[in-house]
N, CA and C atoms of all chains as a GROMACS GRO file, in nm:
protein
  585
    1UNK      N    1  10.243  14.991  14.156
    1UNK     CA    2  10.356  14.907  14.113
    1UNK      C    3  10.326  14.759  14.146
    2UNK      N    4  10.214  14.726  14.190
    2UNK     CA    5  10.193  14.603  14.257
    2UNK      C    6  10.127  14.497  14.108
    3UNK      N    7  10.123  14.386  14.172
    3UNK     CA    8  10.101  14.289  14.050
    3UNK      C    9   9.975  14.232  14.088
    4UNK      N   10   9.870  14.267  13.991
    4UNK     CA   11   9.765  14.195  14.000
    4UNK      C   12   9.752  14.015  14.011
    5UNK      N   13   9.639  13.991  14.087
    5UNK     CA   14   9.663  13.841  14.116
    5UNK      C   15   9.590  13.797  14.031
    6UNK      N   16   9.657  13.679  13.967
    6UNK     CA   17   9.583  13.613  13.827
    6UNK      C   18   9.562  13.468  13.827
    7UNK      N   19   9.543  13.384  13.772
    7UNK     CA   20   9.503  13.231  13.778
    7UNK      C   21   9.633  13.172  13.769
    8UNK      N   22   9.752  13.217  13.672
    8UNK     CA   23   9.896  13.176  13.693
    8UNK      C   24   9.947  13.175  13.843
    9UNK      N   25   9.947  13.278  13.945
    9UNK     CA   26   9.997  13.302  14.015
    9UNK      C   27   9.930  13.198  14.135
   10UNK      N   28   9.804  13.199  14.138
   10UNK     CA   29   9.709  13.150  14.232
   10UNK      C   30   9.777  12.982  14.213
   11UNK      N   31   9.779  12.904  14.065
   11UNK     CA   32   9.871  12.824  14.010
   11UNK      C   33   9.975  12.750  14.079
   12UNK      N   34  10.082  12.912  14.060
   12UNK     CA   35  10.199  12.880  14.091
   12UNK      C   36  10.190  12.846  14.266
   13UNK      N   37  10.086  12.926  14.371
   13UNK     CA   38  10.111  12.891  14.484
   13UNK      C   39  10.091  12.777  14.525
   14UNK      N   40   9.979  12.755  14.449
   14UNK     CA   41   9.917  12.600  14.482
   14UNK      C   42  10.037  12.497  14.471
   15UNK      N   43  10.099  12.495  14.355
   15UNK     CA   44  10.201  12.417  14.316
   15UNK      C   45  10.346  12.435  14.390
   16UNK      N   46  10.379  12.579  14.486
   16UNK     CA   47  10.455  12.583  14.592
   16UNK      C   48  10.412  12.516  14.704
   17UNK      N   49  10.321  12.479  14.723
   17UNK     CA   50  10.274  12.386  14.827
   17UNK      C   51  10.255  12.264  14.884
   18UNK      N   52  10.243  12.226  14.687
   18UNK     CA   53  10.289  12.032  14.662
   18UNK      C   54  10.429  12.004  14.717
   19UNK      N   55  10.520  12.142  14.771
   19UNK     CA   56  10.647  12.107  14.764
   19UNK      C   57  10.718  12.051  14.861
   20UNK      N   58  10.621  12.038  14.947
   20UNK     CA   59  10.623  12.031  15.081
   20UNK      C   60  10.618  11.871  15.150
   21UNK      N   61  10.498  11.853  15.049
   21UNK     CA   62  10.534  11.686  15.077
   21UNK      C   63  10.661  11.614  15.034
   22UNK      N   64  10.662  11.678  14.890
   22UNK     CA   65  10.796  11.656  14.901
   22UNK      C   66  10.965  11.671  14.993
   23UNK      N   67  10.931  11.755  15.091
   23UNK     CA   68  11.014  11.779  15.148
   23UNK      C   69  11.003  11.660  15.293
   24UNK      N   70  10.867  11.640  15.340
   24UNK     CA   71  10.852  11.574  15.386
   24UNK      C   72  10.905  11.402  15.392
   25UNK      N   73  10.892  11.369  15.225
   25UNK     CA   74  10.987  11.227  15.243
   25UNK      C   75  11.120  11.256  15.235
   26UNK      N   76  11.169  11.341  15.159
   26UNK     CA   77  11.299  11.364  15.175
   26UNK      C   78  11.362  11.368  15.273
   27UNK      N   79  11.296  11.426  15.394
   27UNK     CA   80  11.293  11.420  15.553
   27UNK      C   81  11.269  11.318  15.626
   28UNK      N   82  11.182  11.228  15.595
   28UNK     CA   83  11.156  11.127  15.667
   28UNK      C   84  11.165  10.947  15.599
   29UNK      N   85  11.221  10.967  15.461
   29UNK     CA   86  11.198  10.822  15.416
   29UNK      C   87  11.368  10.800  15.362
   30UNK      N   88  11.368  10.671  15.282
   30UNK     CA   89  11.491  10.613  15.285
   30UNK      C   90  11.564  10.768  15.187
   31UNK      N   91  11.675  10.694  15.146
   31UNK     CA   92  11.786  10.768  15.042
   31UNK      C   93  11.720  10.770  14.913
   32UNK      N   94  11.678  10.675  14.859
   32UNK     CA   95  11.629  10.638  14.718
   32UNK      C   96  11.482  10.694  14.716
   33UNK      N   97  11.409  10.737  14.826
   33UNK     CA   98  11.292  10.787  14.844
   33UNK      C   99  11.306  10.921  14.811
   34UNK      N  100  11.409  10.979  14.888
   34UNK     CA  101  11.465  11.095  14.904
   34UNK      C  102  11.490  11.185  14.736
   35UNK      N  103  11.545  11.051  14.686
   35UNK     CA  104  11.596  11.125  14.543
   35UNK      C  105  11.465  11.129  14.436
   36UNK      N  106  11.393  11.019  14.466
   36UNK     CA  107  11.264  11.036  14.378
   36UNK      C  108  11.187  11.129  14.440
   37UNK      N  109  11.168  11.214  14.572
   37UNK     CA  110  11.097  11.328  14.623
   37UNK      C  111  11.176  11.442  14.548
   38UNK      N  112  11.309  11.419  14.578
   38UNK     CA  113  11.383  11.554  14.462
   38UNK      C  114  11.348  11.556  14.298
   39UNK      N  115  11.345  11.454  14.299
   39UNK     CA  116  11.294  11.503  14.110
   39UNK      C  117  11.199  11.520  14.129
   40UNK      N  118  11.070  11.530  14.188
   40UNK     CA  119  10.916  11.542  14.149
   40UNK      C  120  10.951  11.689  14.236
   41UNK      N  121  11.062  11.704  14.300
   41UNK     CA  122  11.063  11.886  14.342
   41UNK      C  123  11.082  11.941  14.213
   42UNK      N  124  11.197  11.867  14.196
   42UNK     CA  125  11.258  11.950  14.075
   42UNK      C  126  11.173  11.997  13.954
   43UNK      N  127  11.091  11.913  13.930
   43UNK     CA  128  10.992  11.917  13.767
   43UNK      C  129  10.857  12.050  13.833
   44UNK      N  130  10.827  12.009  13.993
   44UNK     CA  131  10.740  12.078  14.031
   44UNK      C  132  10.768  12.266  14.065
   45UNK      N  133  10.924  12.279  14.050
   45UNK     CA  134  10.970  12.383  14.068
   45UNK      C  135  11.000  12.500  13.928
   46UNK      N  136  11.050  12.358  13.850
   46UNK     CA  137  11.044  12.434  13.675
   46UNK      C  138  10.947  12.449  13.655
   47UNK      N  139  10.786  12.390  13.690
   47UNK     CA  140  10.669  12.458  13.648
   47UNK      C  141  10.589  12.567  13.708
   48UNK      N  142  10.675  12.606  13.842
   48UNK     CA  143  10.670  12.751  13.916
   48UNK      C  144  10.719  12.830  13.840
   49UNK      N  145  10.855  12.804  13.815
   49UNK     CA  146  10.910  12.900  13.751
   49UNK      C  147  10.824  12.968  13.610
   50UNK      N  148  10.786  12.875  13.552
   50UNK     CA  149  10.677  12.909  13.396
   50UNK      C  150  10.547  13.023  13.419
   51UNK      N  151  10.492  12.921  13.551
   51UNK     CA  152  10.373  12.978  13.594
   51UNK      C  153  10.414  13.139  13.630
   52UNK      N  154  10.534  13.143  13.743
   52UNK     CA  155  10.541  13.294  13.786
   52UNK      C  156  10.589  13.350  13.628
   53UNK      N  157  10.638  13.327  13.557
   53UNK     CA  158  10.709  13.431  13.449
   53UNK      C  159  10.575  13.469  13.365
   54UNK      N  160  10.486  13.345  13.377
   54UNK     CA  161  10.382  13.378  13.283
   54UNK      C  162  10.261  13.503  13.361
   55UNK      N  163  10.262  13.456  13.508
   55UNK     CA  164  10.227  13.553  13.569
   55UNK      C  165  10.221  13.706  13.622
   56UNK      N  166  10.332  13.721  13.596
   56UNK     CA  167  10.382  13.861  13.592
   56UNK      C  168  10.447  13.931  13.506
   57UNK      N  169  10.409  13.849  13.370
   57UNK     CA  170  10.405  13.868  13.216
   57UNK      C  171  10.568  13.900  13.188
   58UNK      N  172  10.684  13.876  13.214
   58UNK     CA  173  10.803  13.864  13.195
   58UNK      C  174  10.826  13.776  13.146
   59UNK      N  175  10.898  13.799  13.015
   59UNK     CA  176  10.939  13.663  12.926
   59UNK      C  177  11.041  13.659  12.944
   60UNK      N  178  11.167  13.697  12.989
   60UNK     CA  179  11.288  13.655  13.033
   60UNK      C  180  11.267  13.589  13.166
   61UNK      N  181  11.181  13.565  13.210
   61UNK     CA  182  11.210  13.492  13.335
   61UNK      C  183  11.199  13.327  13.281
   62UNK      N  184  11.080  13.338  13.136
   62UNK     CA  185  11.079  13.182  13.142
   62UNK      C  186  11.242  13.100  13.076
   63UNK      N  187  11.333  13.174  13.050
   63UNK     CA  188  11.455  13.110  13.049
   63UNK      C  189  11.481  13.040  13.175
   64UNK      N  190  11.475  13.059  13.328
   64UNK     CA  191  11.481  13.038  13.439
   64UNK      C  192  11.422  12.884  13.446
   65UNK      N  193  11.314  12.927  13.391
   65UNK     CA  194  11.257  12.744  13.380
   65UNK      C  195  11.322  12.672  13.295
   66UNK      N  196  11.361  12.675  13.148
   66UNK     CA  197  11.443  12.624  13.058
   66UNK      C  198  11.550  12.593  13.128
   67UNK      N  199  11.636  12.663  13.176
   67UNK     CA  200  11.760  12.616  13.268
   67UNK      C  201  11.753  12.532  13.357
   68UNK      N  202  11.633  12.597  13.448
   68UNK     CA  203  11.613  12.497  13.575
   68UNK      C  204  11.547  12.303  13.479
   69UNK      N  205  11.502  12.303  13.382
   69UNK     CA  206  11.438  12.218  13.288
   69UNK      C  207  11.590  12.097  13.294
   70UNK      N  208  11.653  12.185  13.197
   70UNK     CA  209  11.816  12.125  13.190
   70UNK      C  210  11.866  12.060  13.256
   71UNK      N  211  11.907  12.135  13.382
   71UNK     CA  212  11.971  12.165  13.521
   71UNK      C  213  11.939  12.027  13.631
   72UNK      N  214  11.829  12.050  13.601
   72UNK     CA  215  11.754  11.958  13.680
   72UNK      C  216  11.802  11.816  13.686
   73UNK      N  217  11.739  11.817  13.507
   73UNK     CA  218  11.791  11.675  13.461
   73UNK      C  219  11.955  11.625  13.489
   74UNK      N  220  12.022  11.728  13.488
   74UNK     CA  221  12.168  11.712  13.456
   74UNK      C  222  12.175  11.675  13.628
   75UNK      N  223  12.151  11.777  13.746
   75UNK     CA  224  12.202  11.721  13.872
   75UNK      C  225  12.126  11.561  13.887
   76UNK      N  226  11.987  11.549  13.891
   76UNK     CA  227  11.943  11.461  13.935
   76UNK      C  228  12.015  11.308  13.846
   77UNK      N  229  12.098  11.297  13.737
   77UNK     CA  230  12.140  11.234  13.719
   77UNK      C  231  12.230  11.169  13.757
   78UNK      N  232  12.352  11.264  13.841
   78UNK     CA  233  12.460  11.307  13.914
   78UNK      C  234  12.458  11.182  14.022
   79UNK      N  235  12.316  11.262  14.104
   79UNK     CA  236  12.270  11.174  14.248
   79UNK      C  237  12.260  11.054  14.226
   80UNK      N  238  12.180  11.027  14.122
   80UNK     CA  239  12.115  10.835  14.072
   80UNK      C  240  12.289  10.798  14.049
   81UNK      N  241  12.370  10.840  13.959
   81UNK     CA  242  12.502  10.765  13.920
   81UNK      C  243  12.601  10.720  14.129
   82UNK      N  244  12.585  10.850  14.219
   82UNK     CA  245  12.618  10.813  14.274
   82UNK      C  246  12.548  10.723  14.434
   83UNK      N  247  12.447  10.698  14.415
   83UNK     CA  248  12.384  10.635  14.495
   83UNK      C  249  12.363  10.482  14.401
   84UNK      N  250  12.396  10.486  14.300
   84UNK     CA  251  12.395  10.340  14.247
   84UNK      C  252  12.484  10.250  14.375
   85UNK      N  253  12.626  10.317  14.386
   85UNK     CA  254  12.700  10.252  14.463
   85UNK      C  255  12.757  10.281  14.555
   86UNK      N  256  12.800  10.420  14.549
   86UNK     CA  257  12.853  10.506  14.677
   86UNK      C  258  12.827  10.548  14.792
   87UNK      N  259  12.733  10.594  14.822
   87UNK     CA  260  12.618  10.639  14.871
   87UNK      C  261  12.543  10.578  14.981
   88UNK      N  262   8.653  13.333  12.678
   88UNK     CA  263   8.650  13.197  12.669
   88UNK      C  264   8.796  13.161  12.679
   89UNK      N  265   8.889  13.185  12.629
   89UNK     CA  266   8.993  13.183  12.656
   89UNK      C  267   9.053  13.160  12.812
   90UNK      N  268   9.034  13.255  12.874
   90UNK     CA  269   9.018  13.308  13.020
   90UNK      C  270   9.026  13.142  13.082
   91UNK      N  271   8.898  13.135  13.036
   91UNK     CA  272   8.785  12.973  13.110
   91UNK      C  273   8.886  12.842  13.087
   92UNK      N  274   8.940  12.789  12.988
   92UNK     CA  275   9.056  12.725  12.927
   92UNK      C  276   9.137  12.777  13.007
   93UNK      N  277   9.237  12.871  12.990
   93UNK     CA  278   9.346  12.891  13.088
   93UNK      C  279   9.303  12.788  13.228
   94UNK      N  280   9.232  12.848  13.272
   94UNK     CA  281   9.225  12.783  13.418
   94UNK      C  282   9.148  12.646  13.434
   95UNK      N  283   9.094  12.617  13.325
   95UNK     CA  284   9.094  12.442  13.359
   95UNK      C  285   9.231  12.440  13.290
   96UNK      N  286   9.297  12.437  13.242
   96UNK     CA  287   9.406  12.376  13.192
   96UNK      C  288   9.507  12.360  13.320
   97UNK      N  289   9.534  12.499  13.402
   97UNK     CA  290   9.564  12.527  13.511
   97UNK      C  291   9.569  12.433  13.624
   98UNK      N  292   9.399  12.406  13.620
   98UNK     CA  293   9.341  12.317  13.741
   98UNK      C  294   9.402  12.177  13.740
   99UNK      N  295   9.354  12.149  13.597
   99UNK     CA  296   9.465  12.000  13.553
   99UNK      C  297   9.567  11.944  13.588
  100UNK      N  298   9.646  12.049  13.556
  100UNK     CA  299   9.800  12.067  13.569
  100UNK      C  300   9.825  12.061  13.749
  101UNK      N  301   9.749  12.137  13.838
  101UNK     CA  302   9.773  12.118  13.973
  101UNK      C  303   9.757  12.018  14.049
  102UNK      N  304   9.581  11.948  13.987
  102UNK     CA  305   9.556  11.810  14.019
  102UNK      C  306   9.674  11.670  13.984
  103UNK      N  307   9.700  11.724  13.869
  103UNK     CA  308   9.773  11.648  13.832
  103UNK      C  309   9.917  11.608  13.935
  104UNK      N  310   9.943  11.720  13.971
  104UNK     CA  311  10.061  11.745  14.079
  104UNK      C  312  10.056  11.696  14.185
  105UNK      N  313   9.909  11.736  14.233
  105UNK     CA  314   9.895  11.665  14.394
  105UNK      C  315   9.838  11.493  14.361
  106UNK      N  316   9.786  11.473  14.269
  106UNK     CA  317   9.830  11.320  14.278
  106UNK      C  318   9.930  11.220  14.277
  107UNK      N  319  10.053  11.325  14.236
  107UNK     CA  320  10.156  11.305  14.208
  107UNK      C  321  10.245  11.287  14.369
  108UNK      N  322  10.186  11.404  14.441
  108UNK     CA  323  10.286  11.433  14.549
  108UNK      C  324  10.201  11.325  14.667
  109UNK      N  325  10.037  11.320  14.647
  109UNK     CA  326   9.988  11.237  14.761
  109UNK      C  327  10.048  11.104  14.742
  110UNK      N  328  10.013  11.047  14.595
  110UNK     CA  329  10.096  10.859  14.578
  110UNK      C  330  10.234  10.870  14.641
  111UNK      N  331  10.276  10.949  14.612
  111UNK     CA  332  10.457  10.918  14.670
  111UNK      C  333  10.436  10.939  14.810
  112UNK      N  334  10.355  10.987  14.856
  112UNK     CA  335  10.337  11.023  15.063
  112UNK      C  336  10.276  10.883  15.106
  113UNK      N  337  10.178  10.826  14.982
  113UNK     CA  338  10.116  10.697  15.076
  113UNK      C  339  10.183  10.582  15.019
  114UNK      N  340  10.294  10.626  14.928
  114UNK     CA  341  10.353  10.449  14.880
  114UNK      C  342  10.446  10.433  14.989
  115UNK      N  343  10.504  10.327  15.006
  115UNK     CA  344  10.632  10.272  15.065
  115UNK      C  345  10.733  10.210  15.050
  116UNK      N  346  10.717  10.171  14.933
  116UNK     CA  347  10.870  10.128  14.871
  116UNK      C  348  10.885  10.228  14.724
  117UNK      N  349  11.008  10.270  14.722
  117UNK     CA  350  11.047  10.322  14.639
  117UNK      C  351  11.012  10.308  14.490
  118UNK      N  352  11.030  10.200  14.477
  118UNK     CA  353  10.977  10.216  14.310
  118UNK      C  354  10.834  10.227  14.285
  119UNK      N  355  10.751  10.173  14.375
  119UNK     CA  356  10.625  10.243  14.344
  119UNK      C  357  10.596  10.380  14.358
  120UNK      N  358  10.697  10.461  14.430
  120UNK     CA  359  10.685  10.573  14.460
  120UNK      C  360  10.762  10.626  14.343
  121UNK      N  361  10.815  10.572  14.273
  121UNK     CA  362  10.906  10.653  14.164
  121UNK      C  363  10.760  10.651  14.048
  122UNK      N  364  10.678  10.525  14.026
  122UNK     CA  365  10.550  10.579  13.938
  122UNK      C  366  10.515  10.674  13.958
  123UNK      N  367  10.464  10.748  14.024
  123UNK     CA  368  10.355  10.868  14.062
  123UNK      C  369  10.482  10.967  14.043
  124UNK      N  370  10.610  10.985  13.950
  124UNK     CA  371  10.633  11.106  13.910
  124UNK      C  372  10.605  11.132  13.837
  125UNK      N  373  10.536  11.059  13.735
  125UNK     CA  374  10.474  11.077  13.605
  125UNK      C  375  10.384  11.185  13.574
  126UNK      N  376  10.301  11.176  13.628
  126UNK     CA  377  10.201  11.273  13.590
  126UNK      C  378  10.253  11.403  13.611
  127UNK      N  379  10.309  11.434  13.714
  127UNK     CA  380  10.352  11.567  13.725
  127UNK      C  381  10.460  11.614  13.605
  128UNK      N  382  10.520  11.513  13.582
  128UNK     CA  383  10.603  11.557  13.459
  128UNK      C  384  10.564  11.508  13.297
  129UNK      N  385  10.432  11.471  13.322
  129UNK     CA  386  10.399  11.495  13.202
  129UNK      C  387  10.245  11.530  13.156
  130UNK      N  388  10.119  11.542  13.192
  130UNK     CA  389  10.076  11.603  13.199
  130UNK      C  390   9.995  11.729  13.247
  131UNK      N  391  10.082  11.792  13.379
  131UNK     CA  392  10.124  11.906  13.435
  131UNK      C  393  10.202  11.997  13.311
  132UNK      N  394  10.307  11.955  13.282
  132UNK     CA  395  10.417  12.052  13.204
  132UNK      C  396  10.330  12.059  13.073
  133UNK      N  397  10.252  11.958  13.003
  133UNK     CA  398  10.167  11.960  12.894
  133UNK      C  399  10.043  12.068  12.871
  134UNK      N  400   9.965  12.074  13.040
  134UNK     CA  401   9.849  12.127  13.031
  134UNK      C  402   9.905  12.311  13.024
  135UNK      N  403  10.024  12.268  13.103
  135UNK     CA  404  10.085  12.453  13.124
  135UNK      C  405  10.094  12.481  12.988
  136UNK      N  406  10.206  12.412  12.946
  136UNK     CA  407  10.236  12.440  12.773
  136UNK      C  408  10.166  12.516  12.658
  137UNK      N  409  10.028  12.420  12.718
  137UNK     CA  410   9.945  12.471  12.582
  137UNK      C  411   9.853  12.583  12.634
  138UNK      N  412   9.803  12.585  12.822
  138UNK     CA  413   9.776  12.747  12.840
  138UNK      C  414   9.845  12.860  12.818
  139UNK      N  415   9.957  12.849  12.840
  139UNK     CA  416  10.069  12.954  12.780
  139UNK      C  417  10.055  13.009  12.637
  140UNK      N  418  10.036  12.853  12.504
  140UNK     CA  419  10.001  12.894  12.424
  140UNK      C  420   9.870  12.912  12.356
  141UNK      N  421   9.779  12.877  12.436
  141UNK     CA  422   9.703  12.983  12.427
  141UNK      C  423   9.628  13.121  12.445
  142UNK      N  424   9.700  13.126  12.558
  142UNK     CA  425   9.698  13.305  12.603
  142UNK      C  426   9.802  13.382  12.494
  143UNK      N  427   9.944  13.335  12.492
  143UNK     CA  428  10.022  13.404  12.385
  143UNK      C  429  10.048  13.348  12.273
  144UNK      N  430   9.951  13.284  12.188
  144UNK     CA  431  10.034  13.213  12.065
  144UNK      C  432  10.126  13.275  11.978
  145UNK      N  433  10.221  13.166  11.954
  145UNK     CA  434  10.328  13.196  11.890
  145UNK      C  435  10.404  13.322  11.915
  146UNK      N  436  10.437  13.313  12.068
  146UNK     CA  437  10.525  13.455  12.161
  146UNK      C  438  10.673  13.337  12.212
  147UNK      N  439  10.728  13.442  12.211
  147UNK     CA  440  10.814  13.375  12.316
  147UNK      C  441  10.820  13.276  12.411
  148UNK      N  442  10.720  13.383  12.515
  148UNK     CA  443  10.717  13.299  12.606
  148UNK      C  444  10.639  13.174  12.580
  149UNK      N  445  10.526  13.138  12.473
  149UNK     CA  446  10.497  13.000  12.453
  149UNK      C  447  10.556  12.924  12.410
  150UNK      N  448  10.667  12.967  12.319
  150UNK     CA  449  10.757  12.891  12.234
  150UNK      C  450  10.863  12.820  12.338
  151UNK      N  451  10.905  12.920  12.439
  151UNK     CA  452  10.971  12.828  12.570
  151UNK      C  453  10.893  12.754  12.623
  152UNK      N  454  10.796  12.804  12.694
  152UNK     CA  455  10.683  12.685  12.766
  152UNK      C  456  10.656  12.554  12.719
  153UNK      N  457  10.703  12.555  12.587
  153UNK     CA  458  10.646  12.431  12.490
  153UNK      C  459  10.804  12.342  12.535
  154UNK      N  460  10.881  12.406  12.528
  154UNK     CA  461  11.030  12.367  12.485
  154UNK      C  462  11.043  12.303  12.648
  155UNK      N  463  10.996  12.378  12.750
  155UNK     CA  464  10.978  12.320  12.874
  155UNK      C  465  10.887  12.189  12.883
  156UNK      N  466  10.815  12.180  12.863
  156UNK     CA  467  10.707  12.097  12.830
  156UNK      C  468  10.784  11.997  12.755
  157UNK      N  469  10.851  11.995  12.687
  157UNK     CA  470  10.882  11.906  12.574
  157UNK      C  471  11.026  11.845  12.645
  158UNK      N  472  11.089  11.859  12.686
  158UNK     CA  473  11.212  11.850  12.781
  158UNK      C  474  11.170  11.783  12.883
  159UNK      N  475  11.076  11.854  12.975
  159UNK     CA  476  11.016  11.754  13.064
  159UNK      C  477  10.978  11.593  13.054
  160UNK      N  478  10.872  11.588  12.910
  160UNK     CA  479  10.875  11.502  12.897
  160UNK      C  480  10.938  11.351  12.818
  161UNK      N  481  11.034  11.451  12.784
  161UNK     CA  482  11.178  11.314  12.771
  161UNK      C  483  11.216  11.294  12.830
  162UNK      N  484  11.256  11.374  12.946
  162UNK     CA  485  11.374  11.352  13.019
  162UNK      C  486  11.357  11.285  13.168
  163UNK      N  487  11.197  11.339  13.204
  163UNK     CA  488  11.136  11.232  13.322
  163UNK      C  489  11.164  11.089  13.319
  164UNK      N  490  11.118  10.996  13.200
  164UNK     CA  491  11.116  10.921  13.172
  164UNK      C  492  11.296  10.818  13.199
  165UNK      N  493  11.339  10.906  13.114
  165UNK     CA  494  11.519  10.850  13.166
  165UNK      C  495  11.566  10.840  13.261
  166UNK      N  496  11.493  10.950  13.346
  166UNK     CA  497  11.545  10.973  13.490
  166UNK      C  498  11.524  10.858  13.582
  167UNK      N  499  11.400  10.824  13.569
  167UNK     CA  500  11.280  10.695  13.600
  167UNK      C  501  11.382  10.624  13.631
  168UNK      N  502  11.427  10.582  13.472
  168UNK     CA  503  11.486  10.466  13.445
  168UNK      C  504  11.612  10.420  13.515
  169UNK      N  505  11.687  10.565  13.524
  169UNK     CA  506  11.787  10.534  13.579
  169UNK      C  507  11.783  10.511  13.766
  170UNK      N  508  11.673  10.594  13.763
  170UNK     CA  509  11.700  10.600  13.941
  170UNK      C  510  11.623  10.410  13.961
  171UNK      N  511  11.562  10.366  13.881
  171UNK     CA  512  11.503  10.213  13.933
  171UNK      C  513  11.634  10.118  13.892
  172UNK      N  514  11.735  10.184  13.799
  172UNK     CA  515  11.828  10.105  13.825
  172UNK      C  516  11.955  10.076  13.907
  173UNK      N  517  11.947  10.218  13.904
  173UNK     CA  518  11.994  10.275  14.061
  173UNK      C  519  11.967  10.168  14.178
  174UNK      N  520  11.820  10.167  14.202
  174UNK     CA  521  11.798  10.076  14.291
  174UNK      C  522  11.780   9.932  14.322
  175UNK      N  523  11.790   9.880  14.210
  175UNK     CA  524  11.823   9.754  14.180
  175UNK      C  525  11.949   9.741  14.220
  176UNK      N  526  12.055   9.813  14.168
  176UNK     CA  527  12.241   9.762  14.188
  176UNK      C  528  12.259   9.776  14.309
  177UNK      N  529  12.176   9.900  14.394
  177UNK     CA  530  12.155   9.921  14.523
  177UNK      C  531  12.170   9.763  14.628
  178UNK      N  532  12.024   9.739  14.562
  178UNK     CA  533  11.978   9.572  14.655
  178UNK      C  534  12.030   9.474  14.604
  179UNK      N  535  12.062   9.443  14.478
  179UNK     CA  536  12.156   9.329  14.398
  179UNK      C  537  12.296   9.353  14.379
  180UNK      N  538  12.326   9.466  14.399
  180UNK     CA  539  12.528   9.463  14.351
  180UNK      C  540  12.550   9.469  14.187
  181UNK      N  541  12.437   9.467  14.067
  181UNK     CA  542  12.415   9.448  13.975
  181UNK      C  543  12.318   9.486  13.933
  182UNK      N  544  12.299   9.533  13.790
  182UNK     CA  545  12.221   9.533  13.710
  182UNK      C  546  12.157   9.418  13.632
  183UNK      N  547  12.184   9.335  13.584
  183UNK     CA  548  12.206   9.249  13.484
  183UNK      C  549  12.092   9.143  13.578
  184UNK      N  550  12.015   9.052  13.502
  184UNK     CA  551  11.947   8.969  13.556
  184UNK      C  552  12.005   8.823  13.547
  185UNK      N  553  12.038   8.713  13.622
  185UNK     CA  554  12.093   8.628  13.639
  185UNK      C  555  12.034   8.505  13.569
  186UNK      N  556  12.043   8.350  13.528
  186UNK     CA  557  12.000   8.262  13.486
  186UNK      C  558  11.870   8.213  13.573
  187UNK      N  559  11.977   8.197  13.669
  187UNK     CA  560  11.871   8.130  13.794
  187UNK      C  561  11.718   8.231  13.911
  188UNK      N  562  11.766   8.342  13.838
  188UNK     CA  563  11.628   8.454  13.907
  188UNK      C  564  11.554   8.456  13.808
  189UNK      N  565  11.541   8.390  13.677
  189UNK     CA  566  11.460   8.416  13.571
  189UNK      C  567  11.400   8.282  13.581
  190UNK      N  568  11.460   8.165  13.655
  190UNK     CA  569  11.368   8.034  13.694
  190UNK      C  570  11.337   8.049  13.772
  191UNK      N  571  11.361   8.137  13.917
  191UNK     CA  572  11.293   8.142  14.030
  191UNK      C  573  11.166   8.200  14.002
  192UNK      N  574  11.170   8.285  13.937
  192UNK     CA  575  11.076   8.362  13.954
  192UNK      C  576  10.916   8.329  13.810
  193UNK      N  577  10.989   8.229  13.683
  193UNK     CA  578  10.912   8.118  13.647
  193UNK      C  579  10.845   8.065  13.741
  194UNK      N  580  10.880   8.019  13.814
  194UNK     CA  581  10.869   7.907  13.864
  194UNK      C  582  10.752   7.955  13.968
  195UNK      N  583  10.775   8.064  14.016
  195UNK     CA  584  10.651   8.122  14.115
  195UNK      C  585  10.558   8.194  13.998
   0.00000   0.00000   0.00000
């Protein structure tokens, strides 16, 4: 029942790992740093999502990325409107 | 041969990422750090796109991958835009560029 390991998957870990730096400024640099580390999560996370669906050959999973694609865009807009001034 | 493609396309797409994630670790002011999202969101989501479709052409799942890919790269771009203006109204109180910062900065 196990899933063979393939170049997608190997991929996708690599690219779980970029995520980290990102977490890193988000952790350690200003607010506006913070939000540009979240979108380069965000874009870096919808292309996990592709990689694993493509990886373990499930095509309903790549909706997950399409959403998260959307989603993304739609919160991270949210943050920029309220750190223009609030924030 | 196929196979071989997949994974440079792959490789691309990752490099592409960690140049993405190292510039934003060694910049220090924000908007230079907002450049280096680029690549990850656009030729990362590009190189995936078209390995996808070429392992499954014209499947589903490439027809999303593309649609991902293609989303990505509109919508990075706006985002850009907005978060540098974001940070402008941030440090100025405003968007809008003034008479006299367009001679100051003539002028230097």
């Amino acid at each position: 029942m196990g899933i063979d390991v393939n170049s997608w998957l190997i991929a996708a870990t690599a690219l779980m790992l970029t995520l980290l730096p990102c977490l890193w400024v988000c952790v350690r640099h200003s607010v506006l740093s913070a939000l540009i580390a979240f979108e380069l999560a965000s874009t870096i996370t919808t292309l996990v999502l592709v990689l694993l669906a493509q990886g373990v050959h499930r095509d309903p999973f790549m909706d997950l990325a399409l959403v998260s694609a959307v989603l993304s865009f739609a919160g991270a807009l949210t943050f920029v409107r309220f750190l223009e001034r609030w924030v | 041969m196929i196979e071989v493609l997949v994974a440079v396309l792959l490789v691309i797409a990752v490099i592409a990422v960690l140049i993405s994630c190292l510039g934003m670790l060694v910049m220090r002011d924000a908007l230079d750090q907002l450049h280096f999202t680029a690549p990850a969101a656009t030729i990362a989501p590009a190189a995936v796109a078209v390995a996808v479709l070429l392992e499954e052409p014209l499947s589903s799942a490439g027809i999303k991958a593309a649609i991902v890919a293609v989303l990505l790269i509109i919508t990075t771009p706006v985002l850009s835009h907005a978060t540098a203006r974001a940070a402008r109204i941030r440090e100025h109180g405003r968007w809008k560029v003034l008479a006299h910062e367009l001679e100051d900065e003539e002028a230097l």
